[in-house]
N, C-alpha and C positions, 0 to 999 in steps of 0.2 A: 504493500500500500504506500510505504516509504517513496519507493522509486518510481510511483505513478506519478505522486505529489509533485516529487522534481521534476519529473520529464513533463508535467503541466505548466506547473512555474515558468520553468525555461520555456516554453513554448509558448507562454504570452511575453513573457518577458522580450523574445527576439521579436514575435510580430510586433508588439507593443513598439518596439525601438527601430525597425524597418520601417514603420509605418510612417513615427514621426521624422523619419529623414526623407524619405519621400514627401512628405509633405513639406517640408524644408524647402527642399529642390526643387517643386514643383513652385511655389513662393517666388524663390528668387529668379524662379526661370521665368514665368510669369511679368514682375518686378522689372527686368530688363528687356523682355518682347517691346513693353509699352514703352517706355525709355528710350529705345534706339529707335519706335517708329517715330519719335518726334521731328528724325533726320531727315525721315521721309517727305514732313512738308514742303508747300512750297510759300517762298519769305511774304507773297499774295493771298489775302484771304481766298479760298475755295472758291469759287462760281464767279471772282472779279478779277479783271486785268485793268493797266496802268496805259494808258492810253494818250500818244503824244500826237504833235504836229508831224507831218510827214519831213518839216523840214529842220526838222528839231530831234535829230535820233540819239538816242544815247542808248551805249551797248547795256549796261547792267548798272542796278538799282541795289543798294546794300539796305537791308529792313533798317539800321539807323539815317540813310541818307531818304529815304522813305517818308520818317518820322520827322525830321528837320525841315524837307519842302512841305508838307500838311501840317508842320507847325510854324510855317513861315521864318524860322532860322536860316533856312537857306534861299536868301532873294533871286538870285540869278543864277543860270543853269552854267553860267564859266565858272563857279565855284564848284562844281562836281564834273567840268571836265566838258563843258555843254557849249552852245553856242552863247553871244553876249545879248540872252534876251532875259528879261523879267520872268519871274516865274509865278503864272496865272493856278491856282490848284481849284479844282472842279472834283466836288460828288454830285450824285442822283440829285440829290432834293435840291442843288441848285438851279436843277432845268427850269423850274417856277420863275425863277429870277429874268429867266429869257422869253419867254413863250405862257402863254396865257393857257389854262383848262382846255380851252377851245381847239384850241392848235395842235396841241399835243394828243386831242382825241380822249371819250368819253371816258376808256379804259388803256391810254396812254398806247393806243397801237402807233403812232405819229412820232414817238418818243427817241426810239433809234436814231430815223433819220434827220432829227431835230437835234439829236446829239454829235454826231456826226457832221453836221456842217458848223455846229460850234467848235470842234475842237479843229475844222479842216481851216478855219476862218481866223484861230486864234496862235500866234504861232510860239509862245511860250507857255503852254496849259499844258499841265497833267490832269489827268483825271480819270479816278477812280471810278469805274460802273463794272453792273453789269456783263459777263461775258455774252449774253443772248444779246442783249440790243448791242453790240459792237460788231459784232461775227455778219462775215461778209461784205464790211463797209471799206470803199477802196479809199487809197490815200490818207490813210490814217496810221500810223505807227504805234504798235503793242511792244512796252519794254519785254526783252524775253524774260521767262519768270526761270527762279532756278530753288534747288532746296534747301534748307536754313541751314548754313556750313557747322560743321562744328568748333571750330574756332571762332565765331561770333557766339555759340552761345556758353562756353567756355570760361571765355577772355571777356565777356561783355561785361560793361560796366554798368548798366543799366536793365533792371528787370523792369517791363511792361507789357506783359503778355495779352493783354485788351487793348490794346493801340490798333487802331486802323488806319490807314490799310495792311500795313503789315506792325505784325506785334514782336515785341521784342524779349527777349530771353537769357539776358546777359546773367549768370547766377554768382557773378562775383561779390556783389553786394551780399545777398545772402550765407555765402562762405565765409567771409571775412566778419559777418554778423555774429554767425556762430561761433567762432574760433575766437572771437573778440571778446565776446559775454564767456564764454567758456574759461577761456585763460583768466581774467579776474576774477571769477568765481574762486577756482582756485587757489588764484594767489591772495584770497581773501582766508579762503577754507580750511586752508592749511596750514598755517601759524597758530590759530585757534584750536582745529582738530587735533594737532599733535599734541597744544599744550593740555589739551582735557583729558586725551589720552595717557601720557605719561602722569597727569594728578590719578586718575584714577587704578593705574594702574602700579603705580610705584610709592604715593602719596597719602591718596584718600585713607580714611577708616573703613573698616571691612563693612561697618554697618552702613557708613557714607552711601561704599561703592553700591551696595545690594538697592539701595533706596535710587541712585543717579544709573546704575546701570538698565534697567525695565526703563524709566524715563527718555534715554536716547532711543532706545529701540523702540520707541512708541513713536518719536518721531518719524521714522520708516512707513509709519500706518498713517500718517494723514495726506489726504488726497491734496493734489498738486494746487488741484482748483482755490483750496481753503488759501495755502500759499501764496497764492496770486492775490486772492482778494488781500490778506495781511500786508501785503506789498503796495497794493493799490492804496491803499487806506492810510499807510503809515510811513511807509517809508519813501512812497512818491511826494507827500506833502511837505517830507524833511530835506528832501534833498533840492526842491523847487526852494524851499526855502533860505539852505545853507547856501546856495551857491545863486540863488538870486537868477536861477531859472524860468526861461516860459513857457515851461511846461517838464514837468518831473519825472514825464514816462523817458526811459532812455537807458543805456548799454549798463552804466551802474547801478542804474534799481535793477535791473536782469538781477546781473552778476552779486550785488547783494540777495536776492530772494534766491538763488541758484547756492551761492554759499551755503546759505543756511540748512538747503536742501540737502547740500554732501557732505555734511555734517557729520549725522551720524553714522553713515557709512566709512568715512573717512577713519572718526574715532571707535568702531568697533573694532574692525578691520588692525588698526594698527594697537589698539589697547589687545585684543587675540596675540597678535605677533610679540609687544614687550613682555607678556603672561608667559610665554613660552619660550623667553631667556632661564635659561637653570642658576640655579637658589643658588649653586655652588659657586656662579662667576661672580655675583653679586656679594657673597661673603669674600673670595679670595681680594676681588676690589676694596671692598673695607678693612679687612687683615694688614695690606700692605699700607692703610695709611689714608685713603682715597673719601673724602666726604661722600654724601649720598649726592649731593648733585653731580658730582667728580664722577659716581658710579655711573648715574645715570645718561650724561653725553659721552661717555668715555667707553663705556662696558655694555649697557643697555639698550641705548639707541641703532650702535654698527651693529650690534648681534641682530637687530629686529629691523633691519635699516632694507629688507625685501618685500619683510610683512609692510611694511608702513608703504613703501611704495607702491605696493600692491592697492594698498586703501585708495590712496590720491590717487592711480590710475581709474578706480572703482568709480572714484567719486566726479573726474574728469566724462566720465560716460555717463555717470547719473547727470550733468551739466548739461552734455553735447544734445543728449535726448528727449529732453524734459521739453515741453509742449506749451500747455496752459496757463504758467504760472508766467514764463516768457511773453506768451502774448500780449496779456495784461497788463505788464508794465515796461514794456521796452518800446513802444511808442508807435511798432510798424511801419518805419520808412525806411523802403529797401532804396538805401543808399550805401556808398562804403562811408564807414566813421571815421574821423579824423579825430575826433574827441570821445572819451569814455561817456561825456556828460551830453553827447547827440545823442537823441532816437536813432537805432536802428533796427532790423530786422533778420532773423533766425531762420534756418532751413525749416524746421519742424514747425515752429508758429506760421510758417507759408502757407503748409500743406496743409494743415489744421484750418485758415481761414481762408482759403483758397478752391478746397476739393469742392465744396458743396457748391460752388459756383460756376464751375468748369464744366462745360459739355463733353459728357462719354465721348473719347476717341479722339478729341478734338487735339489740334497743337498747347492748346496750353491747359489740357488733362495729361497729355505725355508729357509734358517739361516738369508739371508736378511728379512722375514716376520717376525720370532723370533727379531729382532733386532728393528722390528716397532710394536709388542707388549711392547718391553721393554722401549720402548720411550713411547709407549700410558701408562703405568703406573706410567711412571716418573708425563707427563703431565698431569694424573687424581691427583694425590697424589697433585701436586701443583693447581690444579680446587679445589680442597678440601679443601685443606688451604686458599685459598681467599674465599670459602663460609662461612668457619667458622670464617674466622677475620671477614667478609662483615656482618653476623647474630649476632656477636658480637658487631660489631660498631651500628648497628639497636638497640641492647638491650640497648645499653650506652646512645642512644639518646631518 
């Protein structure tokens, strides 16, 4: 009956654990289908082309020189290599402006050809239509369209993925957001965390510790959500304050509420690791002469100096990944920060206030997918460093 037992066990145990790597790889294979078809678009919304004078050609349109003629930053087409004419930009809804209901027919059948001699008659106009009313109109030049490189959306320094006519995708702002809140967090986290760690573990009273140890790890249980609000509430008002701010949401209130959060993982993690220094180094330190704080940076800390690292890497991934609490008070403007005390904006606060907006399939529901590739490598790259501190601390001991 013994060796039924086990051959049962084992036998959910490997499906159990086949099951969830498949599902794994199935996730990430998934995760990256939608990701790379973002490649696939073309830098022109769907159903519309860009539509010049015949005597106005220009070979290719960059989605940022795009954005600049339909936001009138770029006046004249010899700034992008054109001839020396003014730049006229034309959508749909301005036909109204030309031609009256009447003209253009009850159910705009008239519309085409009414477009078409506008843009044949204007000889610095772009404009944005339609690909059905364009098609088959002679003397008219369509820039050729092509697919959103991936060094524009890479290298781009600008995310605007709802820009028309073409939308932009640059995820540098967003990297640098996260890496930016991330890295304070920690260099906030970790002076604090180590110090709580070593009271509690080399300092405190045992009754202290039993009473402060349940306390951190209850911190672990509260929902990120509460965090953000605590942040919104208290410590965005301190710092709009302190620093005579207009407006409090920004990179430091992040990386403050982010601290707090890798707190206790930081000081579990590394109070586990000083606990598992042997009673005997810590007497031969005293023997020879050595105070306790002598033991402690001297004998205590290098011994445990894999475990602790292990925590800050811990707590660096509890940082990078965290959602909610980021949105809330870091202000969401994807720009790159120059200042810890600008608003900026986070991979995961994107996708979080982003996906629900985003049309299934569309370019900027794949750049959201690209975006949770680029976070699943940040967070292997740090799974990878805690195996190899974690395989090193193993060899030490």
């Amino acid at each position: 009956m013994k060796k039924i037992v086990d051959k049962i066990a084992r036998y959910v145990f490997t499906v159990s654990g086949f099951t969830t790597s498949v599902v794994i790889l199935l996730i990430i294979g998934f995760l990256f289908s939608e990701a790379v078809g973002l490649f696939k678009n073309s830098i022109v919304e769907d159903g519309y082309v860009l539509a010049l004078n015949k005597e106005n050609p220009v070979e290719k349109l960059s989605a940022q020189q795009i954005k600049e003629l339909f936001d009138e930053e770029i006046t004249n087409w010899k700034e992008i290599n054109g001839r020396d004419i003014p730049v006229e930009t034309f959508r749909l809804e301005d036909l109204t402006k030309y031609y009256s209901e009447e003209e253009l027919g009850a159910e705009y059948e008239h519309a085409g050809d009414k477009l078409g001699d506008i843009i044949r008659r204007t000889p610095g106009i772009v404009a944005f239509v339609p690909t059905m009313l364009i098609e088959g109109q002679k003397d008219i030049y369509l820039v050729p369209d092509h697919t959103i490189p991936v060094g524009d959306v890479l290298g781009g320094t600008e995310w605007f993925p709802t820009a028309t006519p073409s939308p932009i995708f640059g995820i540098l702002p967003l990297v640098s957001g996260t890496l930016w809140v991330s890295f304070f967090a920690i260099l906030i986290a970790l002076p604090f965390g180590l110090a709580i760690s070593i009271y509690m573990s080399e300092i405190a009273h045992p009754k202290v510790h039993k009473v402060l140890k349940p306390i951190i790890e209850l911190l672990n249980g509260i929902p990120s959500v509460v965090y953000g609000f605590f942040g919104l509430a208290v410590i965005v008002p301190l710092l709009q304050q302190t620093f005579n701010l207009p407006v409090g949401e920004s990179g430091l209130a992040g990386s403050i509420v982010l601290a707090i959060m890798a707190l206790p993982t930081i000081i579990t993690v590394a109070e586990d690791a000083m606990r598992s220094c042997p009673q005997t180094m810590r007497e031969a330190s005293l023997a020879l002469g050595a105070s306790q704080w002598q033991t402690i940076y001297k004998v205590v800390v290098p011994f445990s100096i894999s475990g602790i690292t292990s925590g800050v890497v811990l707590g660096i991934g509890r940082a990078v990944g965290e959602t909610m609490a980021v949105l809330m008070v870091t202000g969401n403007a994807a720009v790159i920060p120059s200042s810890i005390l600008e608003p900026l904006r986070t991979i995961p606060a994107t996708i979080a206030a982003e996906l629900g907006e985003a049309p299934a399939g569309g370019a900027h529901y794949q750049s959201l997918f690209l975006l949770g590739v680029i976070l699943f490598f940040i967070t292997l790259f740090i799974n990878m460093c805690v195996e190899v501190v974690s395989s090193r601390n193993k060899f030490q001991k």
